[in-house]
C-alpha positions in Angstrom: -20.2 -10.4 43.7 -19.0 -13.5 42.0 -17.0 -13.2 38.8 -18.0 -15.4 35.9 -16.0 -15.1 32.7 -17.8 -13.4 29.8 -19.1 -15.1 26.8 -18.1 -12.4 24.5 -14.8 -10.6 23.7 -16.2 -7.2 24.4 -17.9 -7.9 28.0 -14.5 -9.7 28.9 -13.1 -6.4 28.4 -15.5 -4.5 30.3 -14.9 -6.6 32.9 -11.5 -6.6 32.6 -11.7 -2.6 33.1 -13.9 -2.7 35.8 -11.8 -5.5 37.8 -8.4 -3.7 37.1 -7.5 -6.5 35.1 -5.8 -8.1 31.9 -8.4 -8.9 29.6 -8.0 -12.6 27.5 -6.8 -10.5 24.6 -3.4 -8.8 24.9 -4.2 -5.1 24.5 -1.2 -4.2 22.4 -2.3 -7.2 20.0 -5.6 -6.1 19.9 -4.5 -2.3 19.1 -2.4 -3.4 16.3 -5.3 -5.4 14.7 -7.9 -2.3 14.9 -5.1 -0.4 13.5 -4.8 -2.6 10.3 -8.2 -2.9 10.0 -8.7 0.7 9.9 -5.8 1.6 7.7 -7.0 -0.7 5.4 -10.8 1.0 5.8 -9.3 4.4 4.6 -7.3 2.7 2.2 -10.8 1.4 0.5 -12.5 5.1 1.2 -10.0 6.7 -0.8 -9.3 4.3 -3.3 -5.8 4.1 -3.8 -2.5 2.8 -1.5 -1.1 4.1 1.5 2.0 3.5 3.7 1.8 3.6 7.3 4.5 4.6 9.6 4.0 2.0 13.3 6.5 4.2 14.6 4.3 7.8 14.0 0.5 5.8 13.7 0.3 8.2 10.6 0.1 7.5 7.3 3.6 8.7 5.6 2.9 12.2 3.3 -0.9 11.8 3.0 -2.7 14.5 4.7 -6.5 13.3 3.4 -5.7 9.9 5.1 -4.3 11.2 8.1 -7.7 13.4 8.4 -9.5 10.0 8.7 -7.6 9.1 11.5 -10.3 10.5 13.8 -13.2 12.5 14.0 -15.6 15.0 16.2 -18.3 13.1 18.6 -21.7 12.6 16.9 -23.0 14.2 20.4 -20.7 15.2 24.0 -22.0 11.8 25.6 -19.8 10.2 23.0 -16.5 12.1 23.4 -13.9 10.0 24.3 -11.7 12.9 25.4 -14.1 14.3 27.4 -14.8 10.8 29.3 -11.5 10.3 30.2 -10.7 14.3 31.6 -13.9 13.4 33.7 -13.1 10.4 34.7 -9.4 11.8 35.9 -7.3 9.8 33.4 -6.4 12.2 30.5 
């Protein structure tokens, strides 16, 4: 199969996974990005201010915020844990 690059930033890193590969994005830069976008996102939700610790990835003496950190799958399919114990990687 012939690679061709992607025309969008999410099928270039499908590809990327699926190759073994560095996607155009650098991951770490990406992380951080999604990070301060969804800091910001609970920020909004709750209505007031919040530190973050980059060291910890928690939000510093704020349990309510720290509880939007993540959440349970909608449906097992969706489980990101689960994927990755199948798939051998967690």
């Amino acid at each position: 199969m012939r690679w061709m690059p992607s025309k969008t930033q999410h099928g270039n890193w499908l590809e990327s996974i699926a190759a073994n590969r560095q996607p155009i994005a650098p991951i770490q830069q990406s992380a951080r990005s999604l990070e301060a976008c969804a800091a910001a996102w609970i920020g909004m939700k709750l209505k007031r201010k919040l530190a973050w610790d980059v060291a910890t990835e928690m939000f510093v003496g704020d349990d309510a915020a720290n509880a939007l950190r993540g959440r349970q799958a909608r449906k097992p399919e969706y489980d990101f844990q689960l994927a990755m114990k199948r798939a051998g990687i967690a």
